[in-house]
N, C-alpha and C positions, 0 to 999 in steps of 0.2 A: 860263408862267402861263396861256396863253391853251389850251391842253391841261388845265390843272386845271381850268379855270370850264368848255369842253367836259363834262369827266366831271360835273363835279359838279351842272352845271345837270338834266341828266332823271333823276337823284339823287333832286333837291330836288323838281322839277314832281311825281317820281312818288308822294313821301312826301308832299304836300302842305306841304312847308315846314314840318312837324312835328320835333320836337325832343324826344331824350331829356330828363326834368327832374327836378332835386334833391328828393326829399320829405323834408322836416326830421322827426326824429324826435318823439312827438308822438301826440296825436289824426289819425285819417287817416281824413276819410269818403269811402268808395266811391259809387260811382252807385247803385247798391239801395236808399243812406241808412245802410247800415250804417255803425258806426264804429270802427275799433280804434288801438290805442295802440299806437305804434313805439318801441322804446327807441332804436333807432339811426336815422341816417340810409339813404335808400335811392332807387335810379336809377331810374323809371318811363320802362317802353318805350311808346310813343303805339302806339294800336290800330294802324295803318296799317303797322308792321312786326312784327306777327306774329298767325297765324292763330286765337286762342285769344281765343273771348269772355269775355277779363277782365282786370281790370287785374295787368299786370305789372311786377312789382320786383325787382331783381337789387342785390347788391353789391356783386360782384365781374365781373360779365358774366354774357351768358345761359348762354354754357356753364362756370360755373364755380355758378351757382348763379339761382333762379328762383323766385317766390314770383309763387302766382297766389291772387287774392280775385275771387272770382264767386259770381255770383248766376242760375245758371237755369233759365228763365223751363218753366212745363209745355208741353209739345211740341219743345220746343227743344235744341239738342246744346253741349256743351263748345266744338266747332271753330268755327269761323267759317264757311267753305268749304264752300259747297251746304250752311248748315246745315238747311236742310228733308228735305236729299235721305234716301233710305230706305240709300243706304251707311253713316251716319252713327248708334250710340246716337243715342237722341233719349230724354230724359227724361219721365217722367209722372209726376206731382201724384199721392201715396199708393202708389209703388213703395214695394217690401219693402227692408229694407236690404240686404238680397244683392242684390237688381236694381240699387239704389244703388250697390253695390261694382263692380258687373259693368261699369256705365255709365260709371265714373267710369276703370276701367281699360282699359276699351275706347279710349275716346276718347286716354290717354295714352300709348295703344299709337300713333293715330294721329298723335303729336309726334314717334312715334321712340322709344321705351320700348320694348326688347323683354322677354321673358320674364320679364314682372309677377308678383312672388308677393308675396300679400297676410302680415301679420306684424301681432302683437298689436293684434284688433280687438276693440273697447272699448266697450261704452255711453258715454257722457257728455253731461254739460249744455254745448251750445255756445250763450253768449248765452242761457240760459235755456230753449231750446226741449231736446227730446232728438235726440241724437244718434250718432255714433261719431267715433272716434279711430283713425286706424291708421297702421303702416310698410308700405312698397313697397320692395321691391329690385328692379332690373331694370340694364337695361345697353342703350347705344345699340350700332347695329351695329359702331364703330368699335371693341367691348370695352369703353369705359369704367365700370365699375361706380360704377352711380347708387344714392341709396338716397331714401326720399321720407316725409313725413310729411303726413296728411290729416286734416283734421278737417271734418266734412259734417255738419249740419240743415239740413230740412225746416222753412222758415215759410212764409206765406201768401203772401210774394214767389216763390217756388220752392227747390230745390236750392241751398244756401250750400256753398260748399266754398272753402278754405283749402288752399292745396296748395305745399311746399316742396319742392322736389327738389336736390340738387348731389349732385356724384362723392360717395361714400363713402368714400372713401380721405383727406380732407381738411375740405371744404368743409362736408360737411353737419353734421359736431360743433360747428365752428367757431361756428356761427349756429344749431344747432337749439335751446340753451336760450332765445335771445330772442326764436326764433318762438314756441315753446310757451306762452309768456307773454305775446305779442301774442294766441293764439288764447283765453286765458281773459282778455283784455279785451275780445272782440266784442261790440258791443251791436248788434241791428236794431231798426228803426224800430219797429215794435211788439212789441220784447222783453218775456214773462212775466217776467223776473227782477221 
């Protein structure tokens, strides 16, 4: 026992005693203010174990599936990690949506996404503002083919994006009709709808 509480105390000091937590299925407001509607329940990873500025939900684990809701901010990058540094996309307030796609895949190149190829990119209303919709295939280096679903506006908060990914072979059918249906309940704090 006294080997467990060894390992597991610079564990705990280094997470801050932060804790995965249960999000009940539901209304779920993000930090931007935004709100969207969960039909399921879902596992939120606390910012302090992983490098992606946004709240993360999984169902199954991170590598089985991941659902990121972020909001950001003009100047700012997806990662966390030297987010200022000039290594990193950095977003700007009135990019074209190609620069939007470019930025958005860039960065999930930097999670471990290789060989991004972007798949049915869409106009759409997200939360009332305009937007797009698309798929991603890619695959980490270990071969596992990922496949991903993105829905991104532009409001006066910054860059919204919605972003599901799990293996393709499984995971991503399983949950992609109840993401798709969270994503056309997003409301932002000063949604036009």
């Amino acid at each position: 026992m006294k080997k467990l509480t060894l390992i597991l105390l610079p564990v705990l000091w280094v997470t801050g005693c932060q804790t995965m937590k249960k999000v009940d299925a539901g209304p779920f407001k993000l930090n931007s203010g935004a709100v969207v509607m969960l039909e399921q329940d879902w596992t939120q990873f606390p910012k302090a174990w992983h490098s992606a500025e946004s709240t993360l939900l999984t169902q199954d684990g991170l590598s089985l599936n991941q659902l990121h809701l972020v909001t950001v901010e003009d100047g700012d990058t997806f990662l966390s990690e030297n987010s200022k540094s000039s290594e990193y996309p950095v977003y700007k307030k009135g990019m074209s949506v190609i620069k939007q796609v470019d930025f958005l895949t860039a960065n999930l190149s930097r999670l471990g996404l290789e060989n991004l190829q972007e798949r049915n990119v869409k106009p759409a209303k997200i939360g009332g503002y305009d937007g797009i919709t698309m798929n991603l295939d890619g695959q980490y280096s270990s071969g596992l083919n990922m496949r991903a679903r993105v829905a991104m506006a532009e409001t006066d908060q910054g860059l919204n994006l919605v972003i599901f990914f799990a293996p393709s072979s499984h995971y991503y059918a399983k949950d992609i009709a109840s993401v798709n249906r969270m994503i056309e309940t997003i409301q932002f704090p000063s949604s036009k709808s």
